[in-house]
C-alpha positions, 0 to 999 in steps of 0.5 A: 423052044424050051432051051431057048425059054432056059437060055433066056431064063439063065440070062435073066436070073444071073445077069439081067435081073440083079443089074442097074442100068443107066441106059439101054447100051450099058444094058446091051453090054452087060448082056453081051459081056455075059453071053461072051463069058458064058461062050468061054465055059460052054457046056451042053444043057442036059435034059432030066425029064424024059420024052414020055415025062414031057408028053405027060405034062402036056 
């Protein structure tokens, strides 16, 4: 779940948030041009926080 959190966090912060839009297609738009570009130049998220680092928040 959390990855999907940073996913949509990502999307929203460099694509979605920054935009304007006239209507809900050129929104759909933007959003997939940015998941297609974002496709092209893969890259694993890495995590930095230990299992025991997390537990300890919880």
């Amino acid at each position: 779940m959390n990855q999907i959190e940073i996913w949509f966090g990502i999307i929203t912060r460099q694509s979605i948030r920054r935009g304007t839009f006239a209507s809900v297609s050129v929104l759909v738009k933007q959003i997939r041009d940015y998941i297609n570009s974002w496709n092209e130049n893969t890259r694993p998220f890495i995590w930095t926080a230990t299992a025991d680092e997390i537990l300890a928040k919880v």
